[in-house]
C-alpha positions in Angstrom: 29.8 -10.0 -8.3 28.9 -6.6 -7.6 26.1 -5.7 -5.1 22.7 -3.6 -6.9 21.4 -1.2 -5.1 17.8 0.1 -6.1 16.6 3.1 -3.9 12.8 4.5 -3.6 12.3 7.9 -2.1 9.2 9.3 -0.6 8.7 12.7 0.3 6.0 14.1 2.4 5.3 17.9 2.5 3.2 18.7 6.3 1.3 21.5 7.5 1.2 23.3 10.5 -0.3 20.7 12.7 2.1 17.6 11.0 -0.3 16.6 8.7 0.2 15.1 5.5 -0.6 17.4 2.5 1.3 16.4 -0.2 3.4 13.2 -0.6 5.1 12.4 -3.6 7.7 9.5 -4.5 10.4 8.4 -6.9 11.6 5.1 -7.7 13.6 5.3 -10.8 14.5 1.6 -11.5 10.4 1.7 -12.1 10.3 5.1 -14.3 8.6 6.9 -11.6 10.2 10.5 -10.8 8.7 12.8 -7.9 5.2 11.4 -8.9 2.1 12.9 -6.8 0.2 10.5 -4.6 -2.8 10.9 -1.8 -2.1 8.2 0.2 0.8 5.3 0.7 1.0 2.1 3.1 4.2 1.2 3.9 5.1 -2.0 5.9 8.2 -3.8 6.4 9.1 -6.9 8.4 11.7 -6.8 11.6 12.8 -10.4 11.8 14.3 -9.5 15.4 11.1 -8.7 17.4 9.2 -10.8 14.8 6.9 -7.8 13.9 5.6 -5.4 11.2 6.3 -2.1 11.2 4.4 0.1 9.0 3.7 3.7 8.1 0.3 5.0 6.8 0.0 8.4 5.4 -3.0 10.2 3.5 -3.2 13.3 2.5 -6.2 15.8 4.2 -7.5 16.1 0.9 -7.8 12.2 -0.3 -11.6 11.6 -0.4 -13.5 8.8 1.3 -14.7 7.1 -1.9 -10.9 6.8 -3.1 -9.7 5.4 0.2 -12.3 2.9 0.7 -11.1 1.9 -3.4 -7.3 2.4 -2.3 -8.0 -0.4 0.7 -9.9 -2.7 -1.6 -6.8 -2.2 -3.9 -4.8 -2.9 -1.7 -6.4 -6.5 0.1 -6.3 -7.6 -3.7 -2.9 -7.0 -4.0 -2.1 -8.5 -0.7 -3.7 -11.6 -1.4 -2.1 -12.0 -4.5 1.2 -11.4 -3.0 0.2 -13.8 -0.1 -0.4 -16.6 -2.7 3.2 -16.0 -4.6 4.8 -16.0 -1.0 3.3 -19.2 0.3 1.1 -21.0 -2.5 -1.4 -21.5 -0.1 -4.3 -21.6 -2.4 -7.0 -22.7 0.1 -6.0 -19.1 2.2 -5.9 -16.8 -0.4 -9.2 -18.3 -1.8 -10.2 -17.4 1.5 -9.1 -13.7 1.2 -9.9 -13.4 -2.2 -13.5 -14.1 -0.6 -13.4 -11.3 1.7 -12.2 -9.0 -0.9 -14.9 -9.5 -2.6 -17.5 -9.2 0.5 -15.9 -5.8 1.0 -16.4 -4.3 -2.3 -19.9 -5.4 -1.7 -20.5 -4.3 1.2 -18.7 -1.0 0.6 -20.5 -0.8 -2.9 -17.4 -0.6 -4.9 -17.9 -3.8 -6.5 -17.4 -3.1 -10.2 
């Protein structure tokens, strides 16, 4: 059997002072082709030190009431992801509960 190999790209244009101002990204087994973005969070597991490594990048023009939606976003997502990867339902009740104290508290809550 063959090995599959699937490949994302992300590109990140700096300025002067290595900041981000554009970052764009492709990932064509997902139809997505040098797509625009304003911020990304990227975090991968190294089973040797038994760590997370991550990168976070935004670009100087993202604004504050995006971000505080893209974080929101994003602790969904993760709790989801937490349930699929453990089926702990008591935990991400838990986090699902905090998601929905930061929305509040960040007035985002739709």
């Amino acid at each position: 059997m063959a090995n599959i190999k699937s490949k994302i790209e992300l590109n990140v244009e700096l300025d002067e002072n290595r900041v981000p101002e554009k970052l764009h990204w492709t990932a064509e087994d997902g139809g997505i082709s040098n797509a625009e973005a304003k911020a990304m969070m990227l975090s991968v597991w190294d089973s040797k030190t038994q760590e997370s490594l991550r990168i976070d990048l935004w670009t100087k023009d993202m604004p504050v009431d995006e971000m505080k939606v893209f974080f929101h976003q994003t602790l969904v997502a993760m709790s989801n992801t937490f349930n699929r990867a453990t089926q702990d339902e008591k935990m991400t009740a838990t986090m699902k509960d905090f998601c929905d104290y930061f929305a509040e508290k960040l007035e985002i809550k739709k």
